[in-house]
VOGU-3710 file (C-alpha; in Angstrom, 3 decimals, decimal comma):
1> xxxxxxxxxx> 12,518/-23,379/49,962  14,050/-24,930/46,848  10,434/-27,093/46,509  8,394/-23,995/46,740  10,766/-22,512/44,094  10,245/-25,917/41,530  6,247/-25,404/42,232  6,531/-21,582/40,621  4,730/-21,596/37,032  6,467/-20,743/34,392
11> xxxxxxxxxx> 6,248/-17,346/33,295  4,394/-17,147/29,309  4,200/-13,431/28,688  3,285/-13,549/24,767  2,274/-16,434/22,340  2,589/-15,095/18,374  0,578/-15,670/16,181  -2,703/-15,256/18,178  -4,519/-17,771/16,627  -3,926/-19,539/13,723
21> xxxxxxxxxx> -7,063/-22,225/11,219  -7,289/-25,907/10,151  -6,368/-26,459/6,107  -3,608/-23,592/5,983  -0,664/-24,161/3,710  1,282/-21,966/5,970  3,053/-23,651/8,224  2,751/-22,882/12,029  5,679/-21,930/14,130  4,505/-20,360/17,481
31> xxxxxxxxxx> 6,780/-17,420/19,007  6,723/-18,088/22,722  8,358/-15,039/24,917  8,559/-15,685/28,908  11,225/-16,172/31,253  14,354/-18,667/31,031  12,321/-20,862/29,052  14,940/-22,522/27,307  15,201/-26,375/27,888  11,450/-26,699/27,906
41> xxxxxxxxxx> 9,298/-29,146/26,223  5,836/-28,362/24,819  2,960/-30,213/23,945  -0,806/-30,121/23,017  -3,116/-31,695/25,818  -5,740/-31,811/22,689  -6,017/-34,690/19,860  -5,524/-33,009/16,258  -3,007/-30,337/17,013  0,683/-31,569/18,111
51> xxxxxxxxxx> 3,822/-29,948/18,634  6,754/-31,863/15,914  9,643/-29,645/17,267  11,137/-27,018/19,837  14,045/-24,644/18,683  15,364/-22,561/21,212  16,723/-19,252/20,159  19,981/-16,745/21,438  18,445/-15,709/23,951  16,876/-18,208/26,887
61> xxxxxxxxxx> 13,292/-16,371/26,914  12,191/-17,529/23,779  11,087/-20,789/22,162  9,865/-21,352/18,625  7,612/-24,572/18,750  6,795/-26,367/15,086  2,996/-27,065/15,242  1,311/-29,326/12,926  -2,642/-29,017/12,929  -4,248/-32,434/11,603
71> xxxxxxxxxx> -6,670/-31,775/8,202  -9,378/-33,085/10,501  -9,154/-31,337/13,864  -12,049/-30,105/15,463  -11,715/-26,214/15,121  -11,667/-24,640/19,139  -9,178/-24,201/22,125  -6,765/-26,112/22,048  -4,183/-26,326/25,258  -0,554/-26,227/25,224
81> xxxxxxxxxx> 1,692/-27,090/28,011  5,224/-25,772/28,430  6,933/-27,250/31,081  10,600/-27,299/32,494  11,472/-29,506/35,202  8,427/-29,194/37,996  7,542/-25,597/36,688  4,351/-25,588/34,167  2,571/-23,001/31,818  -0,338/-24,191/30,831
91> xxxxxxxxxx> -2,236/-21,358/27,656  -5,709/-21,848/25,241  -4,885/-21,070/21,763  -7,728/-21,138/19,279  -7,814/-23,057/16,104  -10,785/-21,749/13,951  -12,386/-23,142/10,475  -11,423/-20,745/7,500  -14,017/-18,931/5,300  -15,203/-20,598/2,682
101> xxxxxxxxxx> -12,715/-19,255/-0,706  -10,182/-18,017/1,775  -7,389/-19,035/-0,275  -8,553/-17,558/-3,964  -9,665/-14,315/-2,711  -9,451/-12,081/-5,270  -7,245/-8,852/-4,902  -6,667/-5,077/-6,342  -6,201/-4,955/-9,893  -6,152/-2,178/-12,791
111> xxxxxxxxxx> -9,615/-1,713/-12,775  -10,014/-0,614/-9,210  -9,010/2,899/-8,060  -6,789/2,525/-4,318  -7,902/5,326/-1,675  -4,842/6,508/0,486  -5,268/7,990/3,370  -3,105/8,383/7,185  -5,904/7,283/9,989  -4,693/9,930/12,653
121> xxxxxxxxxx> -5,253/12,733/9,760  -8,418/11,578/8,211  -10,939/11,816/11,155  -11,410/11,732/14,950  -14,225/9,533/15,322  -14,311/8,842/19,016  -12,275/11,460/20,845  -12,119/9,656/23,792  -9,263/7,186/22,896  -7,355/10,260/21,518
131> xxxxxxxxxx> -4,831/9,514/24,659  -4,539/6,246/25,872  -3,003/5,181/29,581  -0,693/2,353/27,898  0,528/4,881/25,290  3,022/7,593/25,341  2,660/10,167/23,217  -0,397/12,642/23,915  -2,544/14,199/21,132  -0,693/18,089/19,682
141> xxxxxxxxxx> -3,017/18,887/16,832  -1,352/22,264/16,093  2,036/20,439/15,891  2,237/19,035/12,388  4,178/16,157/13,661  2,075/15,518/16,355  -0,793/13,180/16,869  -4,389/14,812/16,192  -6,531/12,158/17,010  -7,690/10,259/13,714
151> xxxxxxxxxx> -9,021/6,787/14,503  -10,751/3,970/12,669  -13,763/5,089/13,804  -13,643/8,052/11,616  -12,588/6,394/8,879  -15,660/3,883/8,800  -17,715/6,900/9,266  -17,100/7,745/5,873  -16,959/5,533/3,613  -19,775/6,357/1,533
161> xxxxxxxxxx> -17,469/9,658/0,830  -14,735/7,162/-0,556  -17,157/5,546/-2,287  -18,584/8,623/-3,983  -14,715/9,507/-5,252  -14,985/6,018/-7,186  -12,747/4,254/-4,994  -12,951/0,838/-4,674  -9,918/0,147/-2,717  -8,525/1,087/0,631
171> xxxxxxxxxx> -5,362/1,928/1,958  -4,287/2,728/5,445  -1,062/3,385/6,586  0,343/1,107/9,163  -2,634/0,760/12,364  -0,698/-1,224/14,520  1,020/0,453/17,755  3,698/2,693/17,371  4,387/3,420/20,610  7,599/6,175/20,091
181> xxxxxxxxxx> 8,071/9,159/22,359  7,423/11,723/19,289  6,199/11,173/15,754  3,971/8,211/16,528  1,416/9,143/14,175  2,245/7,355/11,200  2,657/4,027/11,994  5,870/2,741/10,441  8,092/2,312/13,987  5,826/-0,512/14,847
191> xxxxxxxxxx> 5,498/-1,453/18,616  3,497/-4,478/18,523  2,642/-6,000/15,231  -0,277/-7,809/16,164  -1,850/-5,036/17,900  -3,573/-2,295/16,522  -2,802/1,259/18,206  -5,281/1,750/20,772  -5,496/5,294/19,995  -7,307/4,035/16,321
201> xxxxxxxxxx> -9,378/1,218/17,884  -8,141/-2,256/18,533  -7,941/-5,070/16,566  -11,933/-6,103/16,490  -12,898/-2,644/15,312  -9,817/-3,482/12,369  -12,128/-6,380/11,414  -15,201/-4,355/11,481  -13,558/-1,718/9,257  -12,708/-4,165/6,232
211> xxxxxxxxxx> -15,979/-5,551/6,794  -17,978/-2,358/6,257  -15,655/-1,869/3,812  -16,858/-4,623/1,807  -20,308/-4,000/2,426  -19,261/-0,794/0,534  -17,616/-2,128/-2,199  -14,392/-1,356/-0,751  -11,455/-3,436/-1,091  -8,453/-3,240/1,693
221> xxxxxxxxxx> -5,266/-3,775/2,024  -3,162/-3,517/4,496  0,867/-1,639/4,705  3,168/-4,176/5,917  6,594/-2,642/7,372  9,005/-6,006/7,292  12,180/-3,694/7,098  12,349/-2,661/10,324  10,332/-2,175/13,921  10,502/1,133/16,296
231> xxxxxxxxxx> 12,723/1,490/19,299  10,018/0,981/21,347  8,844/-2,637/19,852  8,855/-5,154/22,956  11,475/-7,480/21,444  14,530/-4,364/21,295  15,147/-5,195/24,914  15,559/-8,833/24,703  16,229/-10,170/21,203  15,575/-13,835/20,447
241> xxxxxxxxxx> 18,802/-13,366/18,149  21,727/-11,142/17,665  20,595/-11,128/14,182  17,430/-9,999/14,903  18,148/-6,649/14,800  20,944/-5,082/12,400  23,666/-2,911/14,526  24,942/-3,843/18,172  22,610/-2,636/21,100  23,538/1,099/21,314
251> xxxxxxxxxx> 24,721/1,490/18,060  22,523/3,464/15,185  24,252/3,635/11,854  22,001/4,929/9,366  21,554/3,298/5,758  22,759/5,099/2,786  19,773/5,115/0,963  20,800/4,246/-2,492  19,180/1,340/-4,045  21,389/1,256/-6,998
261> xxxxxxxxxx> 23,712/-0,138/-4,410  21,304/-3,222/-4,544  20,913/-3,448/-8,314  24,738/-2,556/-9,262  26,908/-5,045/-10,611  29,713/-3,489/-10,135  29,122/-2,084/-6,457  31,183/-2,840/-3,808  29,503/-5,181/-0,868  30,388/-2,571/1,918
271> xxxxxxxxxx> 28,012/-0,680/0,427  25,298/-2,427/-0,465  25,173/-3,722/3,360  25,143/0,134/3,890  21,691/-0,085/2,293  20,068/-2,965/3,196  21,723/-2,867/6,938  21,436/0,505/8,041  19,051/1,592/9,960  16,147/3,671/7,922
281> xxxxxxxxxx> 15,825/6,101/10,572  17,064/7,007/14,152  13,636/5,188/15,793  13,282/2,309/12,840  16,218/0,002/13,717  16,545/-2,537/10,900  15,588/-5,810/10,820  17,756/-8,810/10,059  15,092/-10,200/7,174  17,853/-12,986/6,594
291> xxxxxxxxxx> 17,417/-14,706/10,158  15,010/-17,949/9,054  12,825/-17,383/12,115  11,897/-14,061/11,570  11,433/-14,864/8,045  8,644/-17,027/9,814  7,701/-14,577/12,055  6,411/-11,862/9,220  5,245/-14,548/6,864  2,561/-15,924/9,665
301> xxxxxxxxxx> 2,224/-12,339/10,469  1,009/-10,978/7,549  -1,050/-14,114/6,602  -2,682/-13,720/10,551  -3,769/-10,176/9,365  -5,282/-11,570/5,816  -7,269/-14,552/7,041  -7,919/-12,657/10,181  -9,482/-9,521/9,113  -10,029/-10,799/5,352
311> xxxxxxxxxx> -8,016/-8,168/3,707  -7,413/-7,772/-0,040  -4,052/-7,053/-0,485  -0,445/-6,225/0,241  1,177/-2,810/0,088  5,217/-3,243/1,595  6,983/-0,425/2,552  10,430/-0,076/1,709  10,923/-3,327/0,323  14,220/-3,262/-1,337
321> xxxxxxxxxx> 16,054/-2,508/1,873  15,055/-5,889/3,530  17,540/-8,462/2,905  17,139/-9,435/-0,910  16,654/-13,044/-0,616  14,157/-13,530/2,757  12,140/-10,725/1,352  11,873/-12,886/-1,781  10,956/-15,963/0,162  8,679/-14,293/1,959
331> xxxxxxxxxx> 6,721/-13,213/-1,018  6,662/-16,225/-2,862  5,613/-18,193/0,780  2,464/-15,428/1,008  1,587/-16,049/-2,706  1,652/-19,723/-2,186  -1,268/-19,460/0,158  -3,001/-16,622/-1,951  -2,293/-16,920/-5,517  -4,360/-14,396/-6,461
341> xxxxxxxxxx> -3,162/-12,046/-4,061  -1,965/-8,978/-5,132  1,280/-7,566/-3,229  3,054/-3,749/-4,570  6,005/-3,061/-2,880  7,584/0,420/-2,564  10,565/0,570/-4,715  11,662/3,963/-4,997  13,829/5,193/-7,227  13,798/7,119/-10,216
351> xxxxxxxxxx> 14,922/4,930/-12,859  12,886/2,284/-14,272  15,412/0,226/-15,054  16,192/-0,123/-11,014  12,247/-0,030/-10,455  11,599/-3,314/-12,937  14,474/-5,500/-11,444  11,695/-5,372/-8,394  8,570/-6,589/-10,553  8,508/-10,566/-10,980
361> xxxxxxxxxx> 9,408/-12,440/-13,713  12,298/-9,279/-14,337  14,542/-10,447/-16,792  17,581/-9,321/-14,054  21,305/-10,747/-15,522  21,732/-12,042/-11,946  18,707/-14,461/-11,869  16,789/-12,769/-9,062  13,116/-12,640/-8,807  11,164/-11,097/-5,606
371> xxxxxxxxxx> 8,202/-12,989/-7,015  6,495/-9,765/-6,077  3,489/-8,662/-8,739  3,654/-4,768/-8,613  5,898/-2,208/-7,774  5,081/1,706/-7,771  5,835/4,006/-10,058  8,196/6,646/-8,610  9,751/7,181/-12,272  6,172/8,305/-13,614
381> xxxxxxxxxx> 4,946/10,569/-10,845  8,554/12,274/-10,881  7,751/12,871/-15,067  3,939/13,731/-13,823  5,259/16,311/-11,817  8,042/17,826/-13,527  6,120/17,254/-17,291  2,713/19,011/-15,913  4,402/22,090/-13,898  4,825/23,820/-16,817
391> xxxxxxxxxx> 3,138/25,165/-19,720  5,868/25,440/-22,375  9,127/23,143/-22,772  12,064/22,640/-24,872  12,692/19,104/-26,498  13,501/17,314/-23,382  11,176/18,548/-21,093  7,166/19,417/-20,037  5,654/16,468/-21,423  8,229/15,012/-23,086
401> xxxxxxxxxx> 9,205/13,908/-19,928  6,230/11,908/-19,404  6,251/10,513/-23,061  9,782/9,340/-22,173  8,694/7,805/-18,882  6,381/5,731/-20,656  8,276/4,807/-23,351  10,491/2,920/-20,922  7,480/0,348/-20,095  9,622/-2,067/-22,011
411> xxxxxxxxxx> 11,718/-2,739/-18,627  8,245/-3,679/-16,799  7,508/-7,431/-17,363  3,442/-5,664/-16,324  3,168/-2,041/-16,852  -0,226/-2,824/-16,347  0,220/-3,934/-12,636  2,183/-0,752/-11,551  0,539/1,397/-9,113  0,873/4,596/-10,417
421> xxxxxxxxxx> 0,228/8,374/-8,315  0,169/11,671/-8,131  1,173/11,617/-5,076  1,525/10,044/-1,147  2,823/10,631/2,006  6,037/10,688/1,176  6,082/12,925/-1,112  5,295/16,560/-2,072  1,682/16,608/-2,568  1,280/17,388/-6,132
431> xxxxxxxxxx> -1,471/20,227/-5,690  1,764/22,172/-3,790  3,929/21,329/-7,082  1,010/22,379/-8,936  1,181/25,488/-6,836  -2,698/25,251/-6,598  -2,964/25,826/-10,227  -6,529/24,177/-10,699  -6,593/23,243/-14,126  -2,947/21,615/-13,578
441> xxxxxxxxxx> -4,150/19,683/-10,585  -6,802/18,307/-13,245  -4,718/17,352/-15,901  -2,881/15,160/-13,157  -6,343/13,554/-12,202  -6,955/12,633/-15,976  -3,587/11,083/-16,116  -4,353/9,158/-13,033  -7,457/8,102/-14,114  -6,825/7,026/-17,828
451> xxxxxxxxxx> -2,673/5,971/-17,760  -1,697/2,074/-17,907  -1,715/0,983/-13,919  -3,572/0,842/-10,634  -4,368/4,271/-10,000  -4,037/5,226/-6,421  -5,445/8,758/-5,281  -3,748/10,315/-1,330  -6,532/11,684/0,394  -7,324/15,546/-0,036
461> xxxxxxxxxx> -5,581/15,255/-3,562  -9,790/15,037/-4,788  -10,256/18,514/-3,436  -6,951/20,348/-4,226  -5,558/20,478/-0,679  -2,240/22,259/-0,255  0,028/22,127/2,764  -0,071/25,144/5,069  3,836/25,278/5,070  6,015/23,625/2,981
471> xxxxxxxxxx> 8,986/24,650/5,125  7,559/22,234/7,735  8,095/19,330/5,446  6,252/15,656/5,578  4,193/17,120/8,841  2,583/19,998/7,345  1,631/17,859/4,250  0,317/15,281/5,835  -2,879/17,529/7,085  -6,349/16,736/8,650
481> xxxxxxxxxx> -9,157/16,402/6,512  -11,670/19,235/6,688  -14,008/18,548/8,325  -12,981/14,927/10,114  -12,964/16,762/13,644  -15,289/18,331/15,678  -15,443/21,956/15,322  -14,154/22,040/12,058  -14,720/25,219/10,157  -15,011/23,981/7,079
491> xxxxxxxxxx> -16,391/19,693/6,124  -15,393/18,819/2,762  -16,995/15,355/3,305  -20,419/17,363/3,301  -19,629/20,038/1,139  -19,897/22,725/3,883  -18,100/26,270/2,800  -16,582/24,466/-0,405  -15,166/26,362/-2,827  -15,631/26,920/-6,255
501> xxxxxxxxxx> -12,336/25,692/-7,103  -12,679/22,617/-4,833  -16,683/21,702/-6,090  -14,647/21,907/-9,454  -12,033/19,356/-8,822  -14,165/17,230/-6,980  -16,572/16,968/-9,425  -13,880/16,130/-11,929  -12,529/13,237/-9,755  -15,789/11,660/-9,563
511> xxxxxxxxxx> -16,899/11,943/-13,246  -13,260/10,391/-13,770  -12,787/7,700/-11,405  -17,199/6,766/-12,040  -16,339/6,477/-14,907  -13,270/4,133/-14,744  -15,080/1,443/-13,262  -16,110/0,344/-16,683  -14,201/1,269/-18,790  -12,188/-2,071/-20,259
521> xxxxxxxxxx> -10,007/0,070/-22,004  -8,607/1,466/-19,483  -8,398/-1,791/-17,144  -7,191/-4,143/-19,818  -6,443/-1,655/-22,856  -2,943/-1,433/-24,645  -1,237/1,775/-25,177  -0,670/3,897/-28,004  0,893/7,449/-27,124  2,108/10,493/-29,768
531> xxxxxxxxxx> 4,972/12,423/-29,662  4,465/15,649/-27,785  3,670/18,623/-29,919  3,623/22,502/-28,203  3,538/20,397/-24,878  0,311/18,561/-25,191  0,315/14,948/-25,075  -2,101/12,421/-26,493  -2,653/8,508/-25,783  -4,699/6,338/-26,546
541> xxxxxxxxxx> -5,802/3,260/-24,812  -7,772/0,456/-26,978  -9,363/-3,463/-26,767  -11,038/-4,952/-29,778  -14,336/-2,845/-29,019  -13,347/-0,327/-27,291  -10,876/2,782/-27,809  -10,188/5,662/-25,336  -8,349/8,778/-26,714  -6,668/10,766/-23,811
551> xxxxxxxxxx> -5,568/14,338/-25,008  -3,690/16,738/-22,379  -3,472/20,119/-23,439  -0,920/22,143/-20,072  0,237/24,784/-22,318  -0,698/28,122/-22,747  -2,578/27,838/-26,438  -5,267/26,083/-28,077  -5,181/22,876/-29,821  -7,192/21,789/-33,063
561> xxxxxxxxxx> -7,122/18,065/-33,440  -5,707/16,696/-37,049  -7,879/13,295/-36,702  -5,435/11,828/-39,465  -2,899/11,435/-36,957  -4,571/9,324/-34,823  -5,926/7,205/-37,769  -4,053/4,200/-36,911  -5,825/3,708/-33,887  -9,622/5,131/-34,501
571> xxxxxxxxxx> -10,130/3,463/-37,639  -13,453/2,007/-37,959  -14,954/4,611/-35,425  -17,048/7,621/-36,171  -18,356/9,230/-32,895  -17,639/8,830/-29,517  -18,593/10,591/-26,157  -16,465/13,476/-24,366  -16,312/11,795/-20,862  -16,261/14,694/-19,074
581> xxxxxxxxxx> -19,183/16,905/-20,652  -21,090/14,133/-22,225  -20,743/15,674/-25,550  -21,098/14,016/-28,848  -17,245/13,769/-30,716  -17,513/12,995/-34,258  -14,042/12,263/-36,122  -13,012/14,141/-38,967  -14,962/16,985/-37,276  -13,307/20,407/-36,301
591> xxxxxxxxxx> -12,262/19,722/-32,273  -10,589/22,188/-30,598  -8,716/21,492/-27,062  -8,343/24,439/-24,599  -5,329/25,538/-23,235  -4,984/23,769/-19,415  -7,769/21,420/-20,198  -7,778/17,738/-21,078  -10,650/15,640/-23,578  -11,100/12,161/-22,752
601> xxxxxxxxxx> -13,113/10,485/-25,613  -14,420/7,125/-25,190  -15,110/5,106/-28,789  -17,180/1,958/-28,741  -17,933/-0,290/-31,500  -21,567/-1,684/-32,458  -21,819/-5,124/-32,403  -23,188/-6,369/-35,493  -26,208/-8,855/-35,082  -26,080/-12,154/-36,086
611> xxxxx> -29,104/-10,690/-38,817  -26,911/-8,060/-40,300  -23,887/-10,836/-40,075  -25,859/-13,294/-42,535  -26,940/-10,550/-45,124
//
């Protein structure tokens, strides 16, 4: 009995990463997950890939092996052995070649516009992996918290409809499983992190996605969720370390919320670990970000996903509430295999001077840097929203508030690599703030479209869509796109029983964010703004050649321009075009601005030959 027992194999139930490539500067440390494999030894049966060390973890079923790949291995399976005493696991892993410029891809920037959208809201391409046997929750579309069958499938079926917006960017919320009871929808109580949720696609229809995307002129990028997992990831049960997870099993306390706690220096330390410890909700238990092997785990994670799928881009939910320092190293370890990646992190809060201690190269009093390149704006789409809701103000408010917000930018080591918004899904969509007002809901595009940033546009925001119910909170916002199912009475990605008021804001959007794509000023301008007069704001972004006034005009009266004001900035011009009627603008001219309505006038200098140079 006791040989039959030392003949068993040992039990391998999950190797992470999946795969991993010759010439990375990422290190590779493989997660191994089985049963009592502590005390094992591992090796590669293979030439050109070794195993240099074996840590064993808290808890016997893991092992975290040190691999080192040679520059000149032969990319293919390679086979690893794990063996303890007479019992043997034996498992292929794959080392591939890289693409050619893997490591300088290029990344999101101010001249691209970022498309937002939720997958399981945007369209149900293939209705028959709406439920899923190895999944729990079932698809409710008439419960606004419920799943309603959105999959990648439907997203790749319209991309030309991004496109068309002038989008050259996308953004998904988080694809991989979340496999909770209720609320799975969204994505950010993460199962399995190198999984995609089945009821989207799997993780070879991911691939195809960003490669049609491409092939569209699409960037991608993908939300990573470092903070914390959901109850139902596969690790809860069996954690490789106490650590692992903030809290003692059974035990939820939830985090304060307040970032200042973070920032503060004079908070107390009870509650900043409040913050960064507690739990971000009752399903999201918190990771412990300062546990060296996990640091590991999401760096190789996230770098998987990039080379895998050849993504774009970061986006990092909730990023301050990760432990300060791993979520630092972890940044700096991503952008030392990408250097030109770009990677925003959700700070929210709405002060700048919190927001900026986020951005790198932050002058902070402390000495910290995240060594992460953009944050988001939360302190300019509060302004947006408050500033634009109304058409008349008193000295502090209307657009004051937005002339305010931007005269902060000297806090932001880059204003220029903020992502700014109108809104997201986190938020109140800003059409419901806007209370559907339709000229209001275009001043906001202008904004977007023209403001110092990386504009970033949440799907149905093109169109005007409202929530049904704004009683039923973050579910009844977070809607289905008309026309992304079946059945549908009305498709807004054909046009089908449009509106007048949504073929008007559409139109405007594309003219806009067209537009944008060249237009240097707005990319790589500076920023001159005016003091708000009878609420309505003017800007005006400029490069040597180019100038772009911005005027936005939410109160109730007409404007007439006074040129003279804006001399300082349109000297040497004489005529430019009204970007959104194509109309001739000649300075010094009479130019009146409509009440609700907003003039963007591009200026570009002629470039004297070399003939008329030597006369």
């Amino acid at each position: 009995m006791r040989k039959a027992v030392d003949q068993e194999e040992l039990v391998v139930k999950r190797i992470e990463p999946l795969s991993w490539w010759i010439g990375m500067h990422t290190p590779l440390q493989l997660m191994i997950y089985g049963t009592d494999l502590a005390g094992s030894h591992v090796k590669v049966l293979e030439e050109g890939v070794c195993v240099t060390k074996v840590h064993t973890a808290e808890s016997p079923n893991y092992l975290f092996a040190d691999v080192t790949i040679h520059p000149d291995a032969t990319p293919g399976t390679y086979t690893f052995e794990v063996k303890k005493g007479k019992r043997v696991n034996r498992f292929s892993y794959e080392i591939g070649k890289r693409r050619r410029g893997s490591a300088t891809r290029k990344s999101f920037s101010s001249a691209d516009l970022i498309y937002m959208l939720m997958p399981d809201r945007f369209s149900d391409g293939d209705p028959a992996i709406d439920n899923t046997p190895d999944t729990v929750e079932r698809v409710r579309r008439k419960d606004p918290f419920g799943r309603h069958g959105g999959d990648l499938y439907g997203v790749m079926r319209h991309l030309d409809y991004i496109t068309s917006l002038g989008a050259t960017v996308l953004w998904l919320t988080p694809p991989q499983l979340d496999n909770e009871k209720t609320y799975s929808y969204h994505g950010y109580a993460c199962a399995d992190y190198y999984r995609i949720d089945p009821r989207l696609g799997d993780n070879d229809l991911y691939r195809e996605l960003v490669g049609k995307a491409h092939e569209h002129g699409l960037k991608v990028i993908m939300d990573a969720v470092p903070n914390h997992c959901g109850t139902a990831h596969w690790w809860i049960a069996d954690r490789p370390f106490a650590n692992w997870v903030h809290c003692e099993e059974g035990e939820v306390i939830l985090s304060n919320y307040r970032l200042a706690t973070i920032t503060d220096p004079n908070g107390s330390e009870y509650d900043r670990l409040e913050t960064v410890r507690g739990w971000f909700d009752e399903c999201m238990p918190d990771l412990g970000m300062e546990n060296p092997y996990l640091q590991r785990y999401f760096l190789q994670l996230y770098v998987w996903w990039i080379e895998w799928a050849d993504l774009d881009g970061l986006r990092v939910d909730t990023y301050p509430y990760n432990d300060k320092e791993g979520i630092a190293w972890w940044t700096r370890s991503i952008l030392e295999e990408y250097p030109q990646l770009n990677i925003v992190g959700e700070c929210w809060h709405s002060s700048p001077a919190i927001v900026s201690y986020w951005q790198c190269m932050a002058p902070n009093v402390d000495g910290y840097s995240s060594h992460l390149p953009a944050v988001m704006d939360f302190p300019l789409q509060e302004a947006l929203h408050s500033g634009l809701a109304v058409d008349t103000s008193d000295f502090d408010g209307g657009m004051n508030l937005i002339y305010e917000a931007m005269a902060l930018d000297f806090l932001y080591p880059n204003p220029k690599n903020l992502m700014i918004f109108l809104d997201n899904h986190d938020i109140d969509r800003f059409t419901d703030v806007m209370r559907g007002h339709t000229d209001k809901i275009k001043l906001g595009l202008t904004m977007l479209a023209t403001l110092r940033g990386i504009p970033q546009l949440f799907y149905g925001t093109e169109f005007g869509m409202r929530s049904d119910d704004l009683s039923k909170g973050h579910g009844a916002a977070r809607k289905d796109f008309p026309g992304g199912w079946k059945g549908d009475h009305k498709d807004l990605f054909t046009g089908r029983r449009q509106s007048k008021e949504e073929k008007e804001l559409l139109a405007h959007t594309r003219k806009l964010f067209q537009w944008r794509k060249t237009a240097v000023a707005i990319h790589k301008g500076e920023t001159t703004h005016f003091l708000p007069e009878y609420n309505s704001y003017a800007y005006i972004r400029y490069t040597r050649d180019q100038v772009v006034w911005v005027f936005i005009n939410p109160s109730g009266r007409n404007v007439q321009i006074d040129w003279k004001r804006y001399a300082e900035r349109l000297r040497g011009y004489t005529t430019g075009i009204s970007v959104l009627d194509d109309k001739e603008v000649k300075i010094g001219n009479k130019f009146v601005v409509k009440a609700h309505t907003s003039v963007v006038v591009e200026f570009t200098k002629k470039r004297r030959t070399k003939k008329a140079e030597n006369k």
